[in-house]
C-alpha positions as CSV (number, residue, x, y, z in Angstrom):
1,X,13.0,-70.6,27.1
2,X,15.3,-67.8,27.6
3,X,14.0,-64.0,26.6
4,X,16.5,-63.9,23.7
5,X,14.9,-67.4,22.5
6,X,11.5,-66.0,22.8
7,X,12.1,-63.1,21.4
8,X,13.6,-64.6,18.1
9,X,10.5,-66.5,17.8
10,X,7.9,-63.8,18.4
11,X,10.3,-62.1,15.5
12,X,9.9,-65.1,13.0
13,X,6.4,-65.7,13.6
14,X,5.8,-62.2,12.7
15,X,7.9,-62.0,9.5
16,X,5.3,-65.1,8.0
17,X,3.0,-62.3,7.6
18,X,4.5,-59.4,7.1
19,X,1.2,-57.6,5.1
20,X,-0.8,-58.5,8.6
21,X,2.0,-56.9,10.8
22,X,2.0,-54.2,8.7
23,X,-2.0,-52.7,8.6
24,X,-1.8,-54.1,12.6
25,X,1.4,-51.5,13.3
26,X,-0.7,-48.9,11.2
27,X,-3.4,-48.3,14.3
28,X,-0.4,-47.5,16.7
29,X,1.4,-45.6,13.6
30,X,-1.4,-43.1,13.5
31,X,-2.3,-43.0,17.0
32,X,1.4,-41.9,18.1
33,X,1.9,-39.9,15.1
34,X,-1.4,-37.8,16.2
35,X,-0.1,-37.4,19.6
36,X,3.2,-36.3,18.7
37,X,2.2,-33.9,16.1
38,X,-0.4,-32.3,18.4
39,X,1.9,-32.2,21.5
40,X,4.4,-30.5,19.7
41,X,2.2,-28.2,17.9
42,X,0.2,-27.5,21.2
43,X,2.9,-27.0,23.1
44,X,4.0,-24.0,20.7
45,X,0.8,-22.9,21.1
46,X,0.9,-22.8,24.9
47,X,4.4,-20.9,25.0
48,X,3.0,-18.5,22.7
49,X,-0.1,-17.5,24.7
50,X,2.5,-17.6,27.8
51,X,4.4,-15.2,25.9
52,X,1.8,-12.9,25.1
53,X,0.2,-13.2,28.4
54,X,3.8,-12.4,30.1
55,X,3.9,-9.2,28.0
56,X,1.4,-8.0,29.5
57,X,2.2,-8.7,32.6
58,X,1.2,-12.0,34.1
59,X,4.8,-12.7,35.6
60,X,4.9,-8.7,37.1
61,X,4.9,-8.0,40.7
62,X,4.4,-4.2,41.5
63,X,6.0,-3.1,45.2
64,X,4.1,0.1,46.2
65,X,5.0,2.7,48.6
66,X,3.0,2.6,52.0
67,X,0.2,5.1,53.2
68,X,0.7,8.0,55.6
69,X,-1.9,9.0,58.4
70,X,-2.4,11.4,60.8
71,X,-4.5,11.7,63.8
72,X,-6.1,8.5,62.9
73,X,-7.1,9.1,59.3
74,X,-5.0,7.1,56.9
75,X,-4.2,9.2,53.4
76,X,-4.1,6.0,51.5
77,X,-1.6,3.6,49.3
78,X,1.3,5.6,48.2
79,X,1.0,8.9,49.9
80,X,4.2,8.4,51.7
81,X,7.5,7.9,49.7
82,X,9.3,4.6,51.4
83,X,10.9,2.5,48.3
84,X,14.4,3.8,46.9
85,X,16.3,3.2,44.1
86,X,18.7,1.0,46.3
87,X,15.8,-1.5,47.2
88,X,15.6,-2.4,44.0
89,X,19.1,-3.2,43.2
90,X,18.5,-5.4,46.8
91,X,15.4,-7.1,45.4
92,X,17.1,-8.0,42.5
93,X,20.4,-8.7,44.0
94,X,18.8,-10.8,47.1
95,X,15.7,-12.4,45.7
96,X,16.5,-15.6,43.7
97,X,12.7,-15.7,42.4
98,X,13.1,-12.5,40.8
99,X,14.4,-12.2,37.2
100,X,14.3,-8.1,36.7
101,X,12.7,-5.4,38.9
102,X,13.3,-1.7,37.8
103,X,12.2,1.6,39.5
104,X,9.5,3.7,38.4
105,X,8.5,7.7,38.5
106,X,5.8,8.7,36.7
107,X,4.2,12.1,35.4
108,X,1.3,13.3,34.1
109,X,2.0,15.6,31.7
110,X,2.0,17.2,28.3
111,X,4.1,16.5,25.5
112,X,4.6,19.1,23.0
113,X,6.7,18.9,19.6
114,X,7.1,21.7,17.3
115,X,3.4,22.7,16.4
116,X,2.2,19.7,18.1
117,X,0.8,18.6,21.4
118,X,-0.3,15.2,23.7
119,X,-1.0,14.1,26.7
120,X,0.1,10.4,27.0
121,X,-1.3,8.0,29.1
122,X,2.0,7.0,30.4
123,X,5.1,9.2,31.0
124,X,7.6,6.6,33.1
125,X,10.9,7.4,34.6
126,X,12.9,4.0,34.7
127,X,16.0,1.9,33.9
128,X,16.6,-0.3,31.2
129,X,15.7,-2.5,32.8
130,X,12.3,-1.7,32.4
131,X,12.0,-3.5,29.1
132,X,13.3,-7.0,30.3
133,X,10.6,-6.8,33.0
134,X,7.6,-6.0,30.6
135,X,9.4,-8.5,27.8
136,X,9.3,-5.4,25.5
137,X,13.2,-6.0,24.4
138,X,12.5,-5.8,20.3
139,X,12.5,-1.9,19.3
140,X,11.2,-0.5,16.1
141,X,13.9,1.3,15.7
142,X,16.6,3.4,17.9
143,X,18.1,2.0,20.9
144,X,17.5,1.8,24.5
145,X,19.0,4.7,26.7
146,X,22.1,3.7,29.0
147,X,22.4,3.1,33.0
148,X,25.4,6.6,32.1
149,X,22.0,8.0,31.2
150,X,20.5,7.2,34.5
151,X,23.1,8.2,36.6
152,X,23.8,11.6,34.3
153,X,19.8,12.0,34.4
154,X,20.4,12.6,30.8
155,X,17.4,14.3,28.8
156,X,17.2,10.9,26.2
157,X,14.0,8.9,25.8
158,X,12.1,6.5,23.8
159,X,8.4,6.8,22.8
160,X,5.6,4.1,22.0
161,X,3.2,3.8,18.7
162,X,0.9,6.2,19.8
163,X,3.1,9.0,20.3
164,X,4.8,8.3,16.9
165,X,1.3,8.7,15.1
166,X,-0.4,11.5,17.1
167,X,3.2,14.0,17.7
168,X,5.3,13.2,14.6
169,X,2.5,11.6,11.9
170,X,4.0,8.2,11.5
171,X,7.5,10.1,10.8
172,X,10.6,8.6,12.0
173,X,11.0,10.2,15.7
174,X,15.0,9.1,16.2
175,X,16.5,12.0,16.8
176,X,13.8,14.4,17.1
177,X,13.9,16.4,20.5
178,X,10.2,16.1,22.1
179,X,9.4,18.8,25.5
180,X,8.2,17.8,29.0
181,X,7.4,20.6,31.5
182,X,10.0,22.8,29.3
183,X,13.0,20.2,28.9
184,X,13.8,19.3,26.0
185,X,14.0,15.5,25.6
186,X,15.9,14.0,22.6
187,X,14.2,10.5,21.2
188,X,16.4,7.8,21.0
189,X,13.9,4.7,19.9
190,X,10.8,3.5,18.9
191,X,9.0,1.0,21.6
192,X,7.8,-1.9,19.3
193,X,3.7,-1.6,19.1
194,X,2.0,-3.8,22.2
195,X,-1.5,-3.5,22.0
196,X,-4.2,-2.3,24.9
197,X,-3.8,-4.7,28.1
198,X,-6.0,-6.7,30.2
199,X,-7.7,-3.6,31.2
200,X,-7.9,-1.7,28.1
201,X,-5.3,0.8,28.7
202,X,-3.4,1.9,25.4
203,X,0.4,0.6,26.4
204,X,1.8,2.5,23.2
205,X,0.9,5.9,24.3
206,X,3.9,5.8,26.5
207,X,7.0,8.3,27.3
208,X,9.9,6.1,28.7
209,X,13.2,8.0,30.2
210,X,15.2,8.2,33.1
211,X,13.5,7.5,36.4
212,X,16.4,10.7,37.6
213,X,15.2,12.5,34.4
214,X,11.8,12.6,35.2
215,X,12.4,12.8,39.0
216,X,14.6,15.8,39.2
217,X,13.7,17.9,36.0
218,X,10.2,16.9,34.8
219,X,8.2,16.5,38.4
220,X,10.5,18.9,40.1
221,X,11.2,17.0,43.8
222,X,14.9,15.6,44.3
223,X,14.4,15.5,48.0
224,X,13.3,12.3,49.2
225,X,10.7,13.6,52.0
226,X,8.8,14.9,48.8
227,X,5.1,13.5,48.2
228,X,4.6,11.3,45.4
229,X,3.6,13.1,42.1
230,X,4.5,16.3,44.1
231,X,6.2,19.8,42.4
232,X,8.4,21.1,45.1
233,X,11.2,23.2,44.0
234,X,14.2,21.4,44.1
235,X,15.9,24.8,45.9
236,X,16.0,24.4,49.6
237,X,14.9,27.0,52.4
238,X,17.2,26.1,55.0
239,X,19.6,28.7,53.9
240,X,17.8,30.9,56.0
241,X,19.5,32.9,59.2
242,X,16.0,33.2,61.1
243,X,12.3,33.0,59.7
244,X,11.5,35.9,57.7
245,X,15.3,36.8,57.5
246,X,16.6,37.7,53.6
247,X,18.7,34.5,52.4
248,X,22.2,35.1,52.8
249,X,22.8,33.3,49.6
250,X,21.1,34.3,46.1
251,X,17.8,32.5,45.5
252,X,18.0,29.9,42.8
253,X,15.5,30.3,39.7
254,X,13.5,27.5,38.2
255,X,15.1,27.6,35.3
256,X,18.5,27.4,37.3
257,X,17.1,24.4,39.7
258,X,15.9,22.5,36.3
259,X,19.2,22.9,34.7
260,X,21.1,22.0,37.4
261,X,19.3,19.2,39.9
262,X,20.5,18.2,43.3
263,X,19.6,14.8,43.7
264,X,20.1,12.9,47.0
265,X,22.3,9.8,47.2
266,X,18.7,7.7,48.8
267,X,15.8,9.7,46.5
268,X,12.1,8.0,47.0
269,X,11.4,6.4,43.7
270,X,7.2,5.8,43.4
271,X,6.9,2.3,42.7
272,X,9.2,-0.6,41.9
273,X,8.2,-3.2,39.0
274,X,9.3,-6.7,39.5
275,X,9.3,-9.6,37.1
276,X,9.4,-13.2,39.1
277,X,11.3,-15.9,36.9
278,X,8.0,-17.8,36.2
279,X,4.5,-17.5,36.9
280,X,4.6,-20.4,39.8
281,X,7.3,-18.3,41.7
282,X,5.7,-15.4,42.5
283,X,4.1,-16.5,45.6
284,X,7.8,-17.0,46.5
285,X,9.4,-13.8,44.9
286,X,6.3,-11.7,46.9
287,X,7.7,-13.8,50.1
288,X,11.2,-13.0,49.6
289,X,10.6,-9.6,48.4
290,X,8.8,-8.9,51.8
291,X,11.1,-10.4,53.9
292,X,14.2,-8.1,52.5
293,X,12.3,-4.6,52.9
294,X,11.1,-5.7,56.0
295,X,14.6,-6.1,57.4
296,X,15.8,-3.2,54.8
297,X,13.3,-0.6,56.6
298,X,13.6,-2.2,59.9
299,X,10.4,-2.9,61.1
300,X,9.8,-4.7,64.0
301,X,8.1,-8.1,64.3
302,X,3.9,-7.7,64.6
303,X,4.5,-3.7,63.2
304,X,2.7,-3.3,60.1
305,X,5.2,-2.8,56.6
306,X,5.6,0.5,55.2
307,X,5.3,-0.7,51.8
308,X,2.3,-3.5,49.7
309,X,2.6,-5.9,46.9
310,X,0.5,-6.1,43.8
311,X,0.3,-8.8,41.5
312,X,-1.5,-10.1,38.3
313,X,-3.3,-13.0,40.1
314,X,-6.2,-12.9,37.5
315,X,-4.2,-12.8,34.7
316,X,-1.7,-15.9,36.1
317,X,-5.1,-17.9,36.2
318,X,-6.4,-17.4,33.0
319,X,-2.4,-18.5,31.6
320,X,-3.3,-21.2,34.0
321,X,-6.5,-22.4,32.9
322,X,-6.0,-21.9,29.4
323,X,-2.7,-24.0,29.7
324,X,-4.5,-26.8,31.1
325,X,-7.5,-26.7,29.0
326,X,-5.1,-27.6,26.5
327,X,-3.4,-30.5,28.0
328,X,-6.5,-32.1,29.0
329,X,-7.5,-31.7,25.4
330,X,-4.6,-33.8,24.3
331,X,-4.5,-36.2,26.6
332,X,-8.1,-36.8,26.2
333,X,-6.9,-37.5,22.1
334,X,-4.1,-39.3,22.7
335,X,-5.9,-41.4,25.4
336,X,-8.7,-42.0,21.9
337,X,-6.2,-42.7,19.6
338,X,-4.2,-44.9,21.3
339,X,-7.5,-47.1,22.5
340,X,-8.3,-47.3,19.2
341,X,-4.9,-48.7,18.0
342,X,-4.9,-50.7,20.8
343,X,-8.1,-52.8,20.2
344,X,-6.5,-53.2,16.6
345,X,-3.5,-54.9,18.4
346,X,-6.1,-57.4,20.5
347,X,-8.3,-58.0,17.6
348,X,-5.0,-59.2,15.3
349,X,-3.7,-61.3,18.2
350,X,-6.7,-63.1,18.8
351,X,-7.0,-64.0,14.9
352,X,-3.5,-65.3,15.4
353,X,-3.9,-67.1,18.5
354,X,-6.9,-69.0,16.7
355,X,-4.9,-69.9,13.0
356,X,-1.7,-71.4,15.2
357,X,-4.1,-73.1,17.8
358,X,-1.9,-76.5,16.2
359,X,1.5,-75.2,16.4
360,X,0.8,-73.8,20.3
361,X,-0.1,-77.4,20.9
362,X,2.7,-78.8,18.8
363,X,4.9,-76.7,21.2
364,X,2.9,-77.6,24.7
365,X,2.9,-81.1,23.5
366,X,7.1,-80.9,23.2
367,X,7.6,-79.1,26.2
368,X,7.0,-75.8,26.4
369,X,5.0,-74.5,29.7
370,X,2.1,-72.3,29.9
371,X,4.0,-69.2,30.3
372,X,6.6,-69.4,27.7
373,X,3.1,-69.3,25.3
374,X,2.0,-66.6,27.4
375,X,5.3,-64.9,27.1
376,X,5.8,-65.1,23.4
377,X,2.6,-63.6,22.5
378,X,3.0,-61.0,25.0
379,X,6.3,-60.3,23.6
380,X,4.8,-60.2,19.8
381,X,2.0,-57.5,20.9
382,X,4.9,-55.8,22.2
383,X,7.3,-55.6,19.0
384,X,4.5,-54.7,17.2
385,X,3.5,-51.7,19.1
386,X,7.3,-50.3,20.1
387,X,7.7,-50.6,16.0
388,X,4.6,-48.8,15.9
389,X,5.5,-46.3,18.3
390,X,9.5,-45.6,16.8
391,X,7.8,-45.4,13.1
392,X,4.6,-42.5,14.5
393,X,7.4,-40.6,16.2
394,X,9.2,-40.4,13.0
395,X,5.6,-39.1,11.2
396,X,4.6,-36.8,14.0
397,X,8.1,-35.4,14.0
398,X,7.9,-34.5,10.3
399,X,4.2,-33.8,10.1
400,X,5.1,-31.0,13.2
401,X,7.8,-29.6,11.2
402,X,5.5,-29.3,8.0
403,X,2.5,-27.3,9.7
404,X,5.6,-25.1,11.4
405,X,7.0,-24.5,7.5
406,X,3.4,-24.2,5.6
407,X,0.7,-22.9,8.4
408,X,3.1,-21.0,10.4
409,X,2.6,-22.4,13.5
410,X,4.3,-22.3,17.1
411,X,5.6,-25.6,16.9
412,X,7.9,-26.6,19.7
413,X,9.7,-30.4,20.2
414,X,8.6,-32.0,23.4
415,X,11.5,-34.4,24.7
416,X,8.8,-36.0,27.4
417,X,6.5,-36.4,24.1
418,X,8.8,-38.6,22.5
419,X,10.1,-40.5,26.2
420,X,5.9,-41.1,26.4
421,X,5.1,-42.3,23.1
422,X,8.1,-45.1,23.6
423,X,6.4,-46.2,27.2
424,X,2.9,-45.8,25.9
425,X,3.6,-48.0,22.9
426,X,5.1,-51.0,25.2
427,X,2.3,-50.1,27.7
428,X,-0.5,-50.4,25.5
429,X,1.3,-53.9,23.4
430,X,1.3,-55.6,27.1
431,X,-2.0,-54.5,28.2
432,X,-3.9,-55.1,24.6
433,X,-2.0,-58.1,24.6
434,X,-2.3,-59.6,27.6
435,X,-5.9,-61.0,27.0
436,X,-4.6,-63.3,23.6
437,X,-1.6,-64.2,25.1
438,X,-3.4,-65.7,28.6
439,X,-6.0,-67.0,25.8
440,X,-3.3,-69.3,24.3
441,X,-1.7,-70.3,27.4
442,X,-4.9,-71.7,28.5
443,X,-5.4,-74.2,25.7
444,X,-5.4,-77.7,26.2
445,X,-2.3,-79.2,23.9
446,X,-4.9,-82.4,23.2
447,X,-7.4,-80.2,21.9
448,X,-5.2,-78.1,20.1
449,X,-3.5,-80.5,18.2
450,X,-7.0,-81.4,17.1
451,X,-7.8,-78.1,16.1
452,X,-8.5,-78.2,12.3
């Protein structure tokens, strides 16, 4: 018999008992259904947690300056200025792993409007892209400052949550002018509220403004020889004729060398923040990002860098592990439910194999060898649980989209879910199935057409 043949006869012998078929589908129905329901609803739940996870930082590489010593004592991480503005515009430029990276200068310092005063946790000098890299795009309200505002170290900036309740009372701040150090600093947006971090550390008690703002007007150092956090004037001495000679031009105020900053063209930022593409390429980003300021700050091979990496191993893992806690979960249902629908399949087969004992010895008796038997029950099992399958994924489906409208859940469609429940169906109809069909291939046609 040809498959076609076989195929048309699994399909009649089937429509005799359509009721049977039917509750004998159900098992698989279910079983399917349940898998593609929770799949799709677990996988929303697993982006979500990666999302929130990512805002704080599991995806964030941080490249910190390197330490200087002298006469054999070493001062420590960061207390020589070696990363620049430039090597971040090369990391991101040159490092295929990396999706953002922005420049950072910070300050410790207070903030004072009208009556009012703070001291935030955080006041950070950066770009915009600062926000792609901590996924903190969505404002309140305002907008982001400009890379013109970078360049023009414009006095703009946006504040978080907590500076909006403590400075301004839960007032709108957009458009408010706010002062650091003296300079007045006009708000421009609200950061959208993010919550304490894996540490504990409020994130909304934050100043963000222009890493040349901050640099050259709030800390006070536009050279870059300056140490990190430092408050050298911004005037320079070399103007001198000898040591201890009056300056043959006029000395330049504070106020003046505030109003007016010199920046260099290659000023020492204090840290860069980098933001790989996904959480399993930041072993390459950190590789790549290594290479480049290696070769960008010349070091020689075996010399130690001038620079470190930082990154949120411990936060990566727990993304990981909770991640695959939750796939194991579903398998291990999916694996249940589908057993379960499967030993419905074997247990209607073998009831069929028994009431058509006469007719598979009819057949034998005509003509019809061993495996064409074997082969039309097998095929049988398997239109029965492919109709299964098609008619769950059709249920899951809409029972995915109903807990997304009613419950509110992360619900997201899974296009290997639905290539899996079609190769799990025909899997599970041969291998249920199997055992009936070899049963009825076995039987002797002499004894079969005896069979009352």
């Amino acid at each position: 018999m040809t498959f076609a043949k076989t195929l048309r006869t699994a399909l009649r012998a089937l429509r005799r008992n359509i009721t049977r078929s039917a509750l004998t589908v159900l098992g698989i129905v279910i079983g399917i259904a349940a898998v593609i329901a929770m799949m799709e609803i677990g996988k929303g739940s697993s982006g979500a947690i990666a999302k929130t996870i990512s805002s704080m930082g599991a995806n964030n590489l941080l490249v910190l300056p390197g330490a200087a010593a002298s006469g054999g004592v070493s001062f420590g991480g960061g207390s020589t200025l070696t990363l620049t503005a430039e090597d971040c515009d090369a990391i991101l430029r040159e490092c295929p792993a990396v999706k953002a990276a922005a420049p950072l200068v910070r300050a410790r310092t207070q903030v004072i409007y009208k009556e009012r005063n703070w001291v935030p946790q955080s006041i950070v000098g950066s770009t915009p892209a600062y926000l792609e890299v901590r996924d903190w795009s969505n404002l309140t309200e305002g907008e982001m400052f400009s890379a013109a505002d970078v360049r023009n170290a414009s006095r703009v900036c946006l504040v978080g949550q907590t500076i909006v309740r403590e400075l301004f009372q839960g007032r709108s701040p957009v458009g408010e002018e706010i002062r650091l150090q003296s300079v007045g600093f006009r708000v421009v947006g609200v950061l959208s509220q993010k919550g304490a971090n894996a540490f504990g550390q409020d994130q909304d008690d934050l100043v963000l403004a222009p890493w040349t703002t901050i640099k050259y007007r709030v800390s006070g150092s536009s050279g870059s020889g300056a140490a990190a956090g430092g408050s050298a004037s911004a005037s320079s001495t070399s103007n001198s004729v000898f040591p201890g000679a009056p300056s043959v031009f006029p000395a330049t105020s504070a106020a003046q060398a505030l109003d007016k900053p010199m920046p260099v063209r290659f000023a020492n930022v204090d840290q860069i923040l980098v933001a790989a593409a996904s959480s399993p390429e930041i072993r390459s980003a950190m590789a790549q990002i290594t290479d480049l300021l290696r070769e960008r700050h010349r070091a020689r091979p075996g010399e130690p860098e001038d620079f470190s990496l930082r990154d949120m191993t411990e936060t990566a893992n727990a993304l990981s592990s909770t991640t695959t806690m939750m796939t194991n979960l579903l398998l291990a249902v999916a694996l249940i439910s589908l057993v379960v629908g499967g030993v419905g399949i074997m247990n209607i087969m073998l009831v069929s194999v028994t009431e058509r004992t006469r007719e598979i010895g009819l057949r034998m008796a005509v003509g019809a060898r061993a495996r064409d038997i074997l082969l039309q029950f097998l095929t049988e099992a398997t239109v029965l649980c492919l109709l299964g399958g098609l008619l769950g994924l059709s249920l899951g489906r809409g029972a995915a989209i109903i807990v997304k409208q009613l419950l509110r859940w992360p619900v997201e469609a899974s296009l290997e879910a639905v290539i899996a429940s079609i190769a799990v169906s025909a899997a599970v109809g041969i291998v249920f199935g199997f055992y009936p069909a070899w049963k009825a291939s076995r039987l002797d046609p002499i004894e079969a057409l005896r069979y009352e």
